[in-house]
C-alpha positions in Angstrom: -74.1 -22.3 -68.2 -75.0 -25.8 -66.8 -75.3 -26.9 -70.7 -71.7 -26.4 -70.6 -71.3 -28.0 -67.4 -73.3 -30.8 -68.3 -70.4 -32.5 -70.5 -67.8 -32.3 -68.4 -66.4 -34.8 -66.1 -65.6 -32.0 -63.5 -68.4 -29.5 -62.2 -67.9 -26.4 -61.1 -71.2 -25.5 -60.0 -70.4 -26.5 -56.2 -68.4 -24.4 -56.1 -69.6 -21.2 -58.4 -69.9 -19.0 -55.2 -67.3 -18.9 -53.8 -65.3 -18.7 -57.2 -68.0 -15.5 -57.3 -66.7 -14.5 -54.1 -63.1 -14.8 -54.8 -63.7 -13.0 -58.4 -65.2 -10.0 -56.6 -62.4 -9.7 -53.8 -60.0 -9.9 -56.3 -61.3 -7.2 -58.0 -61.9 -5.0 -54.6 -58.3 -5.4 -54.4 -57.1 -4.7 -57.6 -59.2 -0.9 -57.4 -58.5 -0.3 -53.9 -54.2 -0.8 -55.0 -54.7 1.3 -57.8 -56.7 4.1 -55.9 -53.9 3.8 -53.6 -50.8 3.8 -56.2 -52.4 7.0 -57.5 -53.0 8.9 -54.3 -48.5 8.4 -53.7 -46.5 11.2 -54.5 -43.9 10.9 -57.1 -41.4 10.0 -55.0 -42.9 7.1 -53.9 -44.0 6.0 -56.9 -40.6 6.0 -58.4 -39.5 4.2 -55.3 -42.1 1.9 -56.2 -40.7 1.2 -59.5 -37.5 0.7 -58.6 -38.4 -1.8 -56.2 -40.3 -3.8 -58.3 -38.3 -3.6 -61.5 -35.3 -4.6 -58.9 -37.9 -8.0 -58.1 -39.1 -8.4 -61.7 -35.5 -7.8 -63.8 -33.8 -10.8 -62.5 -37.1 -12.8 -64.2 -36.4 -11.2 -67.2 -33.1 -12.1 -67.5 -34.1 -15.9 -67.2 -37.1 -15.5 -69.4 -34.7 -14.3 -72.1 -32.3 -17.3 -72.5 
């Protein structure tokens, strides 16, 4: 890895642990979310979905033009 570091003007090994860090929390978060999206009950979920395809569709509706 620091052969790949070595030829660039920007080093990133300062600051590898707490990308480490922030890697790992990310990913605590994204399995604790979907432990918790799969314990709902199916109301919820679709109550879920509705609210987020009501935050998401008006993106879609830009992205297509």
């Amino acid at each position: 890895m620091k052969r790949w570091l070595k030829g660039s003007s920007y080093t990133l090994e300062p600051y590898m642990s707490l990308y480490i860090f922030l890697f790992v929390l990310f990913v605590i978060g994204v399995i604790f979310g979907a432990s918790m999206v799969g314990s709902f009950k199916l109301f919820a979920k679709q109550d879920l979905l509705f609210l987020l395809s009501n935050i998401f569709s008006p993106l879609q509706s830009h992205l297509d033009y």
